[in-house]
C-alpha positions as CSV (number, residue, x, y, z in Angstrom):
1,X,60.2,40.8,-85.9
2,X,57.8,40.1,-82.8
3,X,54.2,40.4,-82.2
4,X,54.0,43.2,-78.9
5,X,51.6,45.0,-77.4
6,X,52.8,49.0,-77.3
7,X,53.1,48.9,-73.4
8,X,55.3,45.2,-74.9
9,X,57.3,47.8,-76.9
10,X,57.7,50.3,-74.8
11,X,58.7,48.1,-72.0
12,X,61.3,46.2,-74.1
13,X,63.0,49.8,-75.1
14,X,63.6,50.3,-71.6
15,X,64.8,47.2,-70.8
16,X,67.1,47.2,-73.4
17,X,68.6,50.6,-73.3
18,X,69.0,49.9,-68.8
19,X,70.7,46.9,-70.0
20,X,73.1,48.6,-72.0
21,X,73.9,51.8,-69.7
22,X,73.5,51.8,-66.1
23,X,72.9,55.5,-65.6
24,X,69.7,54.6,-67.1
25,X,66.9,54.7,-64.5
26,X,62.4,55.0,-64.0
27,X,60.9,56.9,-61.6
28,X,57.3,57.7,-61.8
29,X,54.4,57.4,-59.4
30,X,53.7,53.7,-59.3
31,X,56.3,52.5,-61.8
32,X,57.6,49.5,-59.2
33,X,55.6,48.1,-56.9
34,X,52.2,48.3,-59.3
35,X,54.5,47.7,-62.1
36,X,53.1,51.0,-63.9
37,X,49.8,52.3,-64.2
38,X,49.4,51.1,-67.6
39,X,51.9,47.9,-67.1
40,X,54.6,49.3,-68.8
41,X,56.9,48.8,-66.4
42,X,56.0,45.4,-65.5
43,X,59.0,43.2,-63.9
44,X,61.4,46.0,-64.1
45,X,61.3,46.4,-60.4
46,X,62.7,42.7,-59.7
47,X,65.0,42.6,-62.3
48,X,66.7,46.2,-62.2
49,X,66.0,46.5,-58.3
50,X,64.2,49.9,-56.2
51,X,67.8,52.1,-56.9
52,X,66.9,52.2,-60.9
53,X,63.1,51.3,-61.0
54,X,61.9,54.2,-58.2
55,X,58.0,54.8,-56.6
56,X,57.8,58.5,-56.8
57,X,55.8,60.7,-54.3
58,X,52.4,62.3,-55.8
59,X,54.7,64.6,-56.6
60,X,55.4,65.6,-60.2
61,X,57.5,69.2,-59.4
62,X,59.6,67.4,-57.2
63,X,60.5,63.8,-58.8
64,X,60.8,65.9,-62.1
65,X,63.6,68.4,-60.7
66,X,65.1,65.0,-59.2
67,X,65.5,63.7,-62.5
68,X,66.8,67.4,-64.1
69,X,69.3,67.4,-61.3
70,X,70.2,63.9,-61.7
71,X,70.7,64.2,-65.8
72,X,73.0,67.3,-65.1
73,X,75.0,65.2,-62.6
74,X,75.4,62.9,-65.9
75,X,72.8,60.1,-65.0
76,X,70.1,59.6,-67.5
77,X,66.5,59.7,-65.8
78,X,63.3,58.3,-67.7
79,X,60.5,60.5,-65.9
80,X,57.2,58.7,-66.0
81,X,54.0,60.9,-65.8
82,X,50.7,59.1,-64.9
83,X,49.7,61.0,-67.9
84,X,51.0,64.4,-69.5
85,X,47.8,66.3,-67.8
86,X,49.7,65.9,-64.4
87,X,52.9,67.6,-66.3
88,X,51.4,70.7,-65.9
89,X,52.3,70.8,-62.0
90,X,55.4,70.4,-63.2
91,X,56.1,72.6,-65.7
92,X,58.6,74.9,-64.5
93,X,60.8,72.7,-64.3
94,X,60.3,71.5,-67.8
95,X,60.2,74.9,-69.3
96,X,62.8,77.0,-67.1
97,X,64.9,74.0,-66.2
98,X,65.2,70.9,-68.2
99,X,65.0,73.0,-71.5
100,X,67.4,76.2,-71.0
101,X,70.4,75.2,-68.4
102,X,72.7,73.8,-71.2
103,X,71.8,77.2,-73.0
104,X,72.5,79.1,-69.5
105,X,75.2,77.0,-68.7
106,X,77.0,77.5,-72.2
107,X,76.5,74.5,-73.0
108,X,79.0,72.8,-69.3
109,X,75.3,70.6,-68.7
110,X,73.5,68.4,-70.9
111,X,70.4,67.1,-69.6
112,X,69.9,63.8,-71.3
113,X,66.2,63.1,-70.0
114,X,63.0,61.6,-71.0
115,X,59.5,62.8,-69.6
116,X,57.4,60.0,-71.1
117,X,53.3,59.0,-70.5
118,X,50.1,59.1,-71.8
119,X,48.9,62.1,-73.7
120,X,45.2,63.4,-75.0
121,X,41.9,62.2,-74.8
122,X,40.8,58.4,-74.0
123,X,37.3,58.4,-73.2
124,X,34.8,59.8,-70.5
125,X,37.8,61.1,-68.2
126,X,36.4,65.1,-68.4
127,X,38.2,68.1,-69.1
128,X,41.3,68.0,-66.9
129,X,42.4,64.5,-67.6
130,X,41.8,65.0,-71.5
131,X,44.5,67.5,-72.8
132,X,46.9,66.9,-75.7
133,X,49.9,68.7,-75.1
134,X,52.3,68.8,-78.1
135,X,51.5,72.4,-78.7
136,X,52.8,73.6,-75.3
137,X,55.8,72.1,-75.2
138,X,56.6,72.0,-79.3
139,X,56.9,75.8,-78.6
140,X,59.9,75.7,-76.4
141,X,62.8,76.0,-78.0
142,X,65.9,72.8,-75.8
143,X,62.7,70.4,-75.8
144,X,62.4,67.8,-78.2
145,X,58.7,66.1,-78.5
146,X,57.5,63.0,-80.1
147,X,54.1,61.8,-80.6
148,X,53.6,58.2,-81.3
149,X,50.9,56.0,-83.2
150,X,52.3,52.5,-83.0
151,X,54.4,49.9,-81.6
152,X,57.7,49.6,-83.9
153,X,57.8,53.4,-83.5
154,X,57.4,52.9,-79.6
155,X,60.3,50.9,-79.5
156,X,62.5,52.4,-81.9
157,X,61.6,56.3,-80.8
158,X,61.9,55.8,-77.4
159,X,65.5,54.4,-77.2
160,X,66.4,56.8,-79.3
161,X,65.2,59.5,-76.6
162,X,66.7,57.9,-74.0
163,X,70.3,58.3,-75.8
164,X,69.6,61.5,-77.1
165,X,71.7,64.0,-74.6
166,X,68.8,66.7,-74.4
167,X,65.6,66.3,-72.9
168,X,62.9,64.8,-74.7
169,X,59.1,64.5,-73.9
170,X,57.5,61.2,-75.4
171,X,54.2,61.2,-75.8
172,X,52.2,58.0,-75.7
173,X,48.1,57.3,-75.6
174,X,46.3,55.4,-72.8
175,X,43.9,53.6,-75.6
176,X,47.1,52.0,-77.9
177,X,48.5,50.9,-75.1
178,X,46.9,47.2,-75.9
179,X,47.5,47.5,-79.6
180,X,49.3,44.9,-81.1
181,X,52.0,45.2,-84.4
182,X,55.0,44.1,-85.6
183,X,58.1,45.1,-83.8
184,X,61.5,44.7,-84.8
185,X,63.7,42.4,-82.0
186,X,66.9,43.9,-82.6
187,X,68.8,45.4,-79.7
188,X,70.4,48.3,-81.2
189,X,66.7,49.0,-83.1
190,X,67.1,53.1,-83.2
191,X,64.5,55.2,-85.3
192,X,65.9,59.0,-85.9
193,X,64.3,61.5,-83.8
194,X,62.9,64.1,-86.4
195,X,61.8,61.7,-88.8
196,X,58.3,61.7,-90.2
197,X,56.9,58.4,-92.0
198,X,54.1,58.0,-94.6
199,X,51.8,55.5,-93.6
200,X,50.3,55.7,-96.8
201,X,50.7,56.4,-100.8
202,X,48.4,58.2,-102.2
203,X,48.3,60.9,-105.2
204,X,45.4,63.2,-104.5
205,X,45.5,64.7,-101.3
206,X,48.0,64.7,-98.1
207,X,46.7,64.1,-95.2
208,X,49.0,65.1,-91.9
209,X,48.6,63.7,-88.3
210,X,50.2,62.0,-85.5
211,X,49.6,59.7,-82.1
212,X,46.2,58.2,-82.1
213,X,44.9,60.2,-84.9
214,X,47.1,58.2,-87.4
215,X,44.2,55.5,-87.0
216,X,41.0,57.9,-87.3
217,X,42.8,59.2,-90.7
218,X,43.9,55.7,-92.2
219,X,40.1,55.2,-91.7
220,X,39.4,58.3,-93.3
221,X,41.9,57.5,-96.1
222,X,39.7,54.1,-96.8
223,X,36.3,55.6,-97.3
224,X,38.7,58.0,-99.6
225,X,39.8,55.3,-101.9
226,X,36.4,54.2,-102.0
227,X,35.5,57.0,-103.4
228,X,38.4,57.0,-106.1
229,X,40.6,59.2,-103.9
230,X,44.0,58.4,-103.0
231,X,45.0,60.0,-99.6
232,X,48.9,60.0,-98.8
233,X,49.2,60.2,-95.1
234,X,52.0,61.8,-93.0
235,X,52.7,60.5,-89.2
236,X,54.4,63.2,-88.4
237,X,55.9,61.1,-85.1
238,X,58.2,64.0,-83.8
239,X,56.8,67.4,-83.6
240,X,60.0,69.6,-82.5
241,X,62.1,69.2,-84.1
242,X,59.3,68.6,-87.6
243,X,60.5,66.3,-90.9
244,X,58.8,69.3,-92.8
245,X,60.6,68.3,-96.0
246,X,58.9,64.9,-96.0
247,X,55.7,67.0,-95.8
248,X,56.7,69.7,-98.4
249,X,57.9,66.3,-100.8
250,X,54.4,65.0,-100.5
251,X,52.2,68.3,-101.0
252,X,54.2,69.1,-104.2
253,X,52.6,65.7,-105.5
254,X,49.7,65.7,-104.2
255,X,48.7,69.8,-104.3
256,X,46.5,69.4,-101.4
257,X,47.0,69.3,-97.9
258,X,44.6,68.8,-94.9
259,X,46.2,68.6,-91.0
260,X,44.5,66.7,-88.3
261,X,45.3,67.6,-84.8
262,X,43.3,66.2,-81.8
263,X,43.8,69.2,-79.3
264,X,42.7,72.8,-79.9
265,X,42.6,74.8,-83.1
266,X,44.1,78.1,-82.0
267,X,48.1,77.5,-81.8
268,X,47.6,74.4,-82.9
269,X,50.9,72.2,-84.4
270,X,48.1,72.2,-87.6
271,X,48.9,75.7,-87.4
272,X,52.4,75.4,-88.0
273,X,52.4,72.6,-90.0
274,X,49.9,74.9,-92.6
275,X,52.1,77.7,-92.1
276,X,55.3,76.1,-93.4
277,X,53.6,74.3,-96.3
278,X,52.4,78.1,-97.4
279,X,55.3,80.0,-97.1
280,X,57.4,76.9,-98.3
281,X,55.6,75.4,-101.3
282,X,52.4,78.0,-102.3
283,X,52.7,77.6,-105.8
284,X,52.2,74.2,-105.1
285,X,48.9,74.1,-103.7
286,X,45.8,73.7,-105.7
287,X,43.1,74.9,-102.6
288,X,44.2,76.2,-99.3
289,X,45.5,74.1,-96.6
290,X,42.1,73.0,-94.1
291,X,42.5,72.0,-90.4
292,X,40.6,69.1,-89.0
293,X,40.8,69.8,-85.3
294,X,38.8,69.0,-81.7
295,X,36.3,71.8,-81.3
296,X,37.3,74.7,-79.4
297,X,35.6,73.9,-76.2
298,X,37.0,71.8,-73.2
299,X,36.4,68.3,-73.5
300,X,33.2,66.9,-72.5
301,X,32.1,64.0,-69.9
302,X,28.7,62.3,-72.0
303,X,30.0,59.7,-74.3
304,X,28.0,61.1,-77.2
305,X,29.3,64.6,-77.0
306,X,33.4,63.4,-76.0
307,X,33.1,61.6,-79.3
308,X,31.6,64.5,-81.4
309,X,34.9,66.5,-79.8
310,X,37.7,64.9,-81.4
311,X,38.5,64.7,-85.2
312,X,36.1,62.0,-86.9
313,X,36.0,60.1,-90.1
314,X,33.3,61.8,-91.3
315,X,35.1,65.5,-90.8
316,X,38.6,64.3,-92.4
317,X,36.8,63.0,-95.0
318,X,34.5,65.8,-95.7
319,X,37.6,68.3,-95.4
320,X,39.5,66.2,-98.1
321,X,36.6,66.3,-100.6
322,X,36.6,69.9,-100.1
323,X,40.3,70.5,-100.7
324,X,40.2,68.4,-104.0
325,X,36.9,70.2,-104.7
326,X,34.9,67.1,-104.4
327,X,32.1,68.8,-102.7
């Protein structure tokens, strides 16, 4: 095991997996000669040379259907988004491209590609530049989408996505990308796509979440304990395709169930995840299942307000207590 940053992690994933396949290849706005906006891809340029580690244009539509075109000509693009608000531009070629043409094409394409970047809120950057985008994507049906909370996932996740032979969006957060844990230094180190792990043990309530939000809960899940209250948390990690079982497994034990989400309540993956654990384990649940969400407004500039937007400690907590009728 080694001691990496998550840019660390995610940098030695695609090192590794360009290594091992040379159909592997970045191209992103600044990926090379900056060495990625975040430093992810720091070094990659001299060792891997400008034919594998590519500048884009400011361009997302077009070095997008570049890399759709390239993964059905058998290459295997990793598409680098400055972050996932700039996926919007391109989108069609997301949703009407990447996803359907081995469904069009009967299945004569694959398109083994990753869109990868930052995704959701870090800080005062306003209400274009602040959009968590699981939902939107989640709901197409050829996409897979994971949503990651920690380094050792980072690593293991994203080489995983880069072998898997349909597209995959990986979703990362611009304020983890200086956290530090333990990842494992093995070169073949492969974590399942559509695998969700519990973070924590708990008996009394279950407490579901992903990406960045895994850290606001296992705060919430503290001032729990404290309390005498044993939270078992879900990190969900992929969103399509959902390890509901492992949440269905915990509710049955615990009764109770609350979802965070840090993006918008209506259509929310809390949504779905609430919807499954009602139709799929009902008699199992003591209190209905409660949503912990950012309010339903766009995000806001001030400081004060942007932290009052997303999830906090204080909310999960108060909408456990409420579930186990702690009130």
């Amino acid at each position: 095991m080694a001691i990496l940053q998550l840019r660390e992690a995610l940098r030695a994933a695609l090192w590794e997996e360009m290594e091992r396949d040379e159909n592997v290849f970045l191209i992103g706005e600044e990926v090379a000669e900056y060495n990625g906006a975040y430093k992810v891809s720091q070094g990659m340029l001299d060792h891997f040379g400008e034919k594998r580690v590519i500048d884009s244009p400011i361009s997302e539509t077009g070095f997008s259907g570049l890399g759709v075109g390239a993964a059905m000509m058998g290459l295997r693009p990793i598409i680098e988004f400055m972050t996932w608000n700039f996926s919007m531009v391109a989108a069609d070629q997301i949703l009407s491209n990447a996803a359907r043409i081995r469904y069009m094409s009967g299945g004569q394409y694959s398109i083994p590609i990753v869109f990868r970047g930052p995704n959701g809120s870090a800080g005062q950057l306003g209400a274009t530049h602040s959009n968590s985008l699981e939902f939107f994507y989640a709901n197409v049906p050829g996409l897979k989408v994971i949503s990651i909370s920690n380094p050792d996932d980072a690593k293991g996740l994203l080489k995983s996505a880069i072998r898997d032979d349909d597209p995959v969006l990986f979703m990362e957060s611009e304020v983890m990308y200086g956290m530090k844990g333990e990842v494992s230094d093995h070169p073949d180190y492969l974590i399942p796509i559509g695998k969700a792990r519990i973070g924590r043990e708990g008996k009394h309530v279950t407490i579901v979440t992903w990406n960045k939000a895994y850290w606001t809960v296992m705060t919430a899940a503290e001032e729990l304990s404290k309390m005498g209250y044993e939270a078992e948390v879900i990190d969900l990690r992929t969103i399509r395709p959902m390890d509901i079982p492992t949440v269905l497994h915990s509710v049955r034990k615990t009764n109770r169930c609350v979802v965070v989400d840090e993006s918008n309540p209506l259509a929310s993956i809390a949504s779905e995840v609430a919807y499954r654990i009602q139709a799929e384990a009902f008699d199992h649940l003591d209190a209905p299942v409660l949503r912990v969400t950012n309010k339903d407004v766009p995000a806001p500039y001030a400081k004060n307000l942007i932290e009052l937007w997303v999830p906090t400690v204080d909310e999960i907590v108060k909408a456990c207590k409420a579930v186990m009728y702690a009130n």
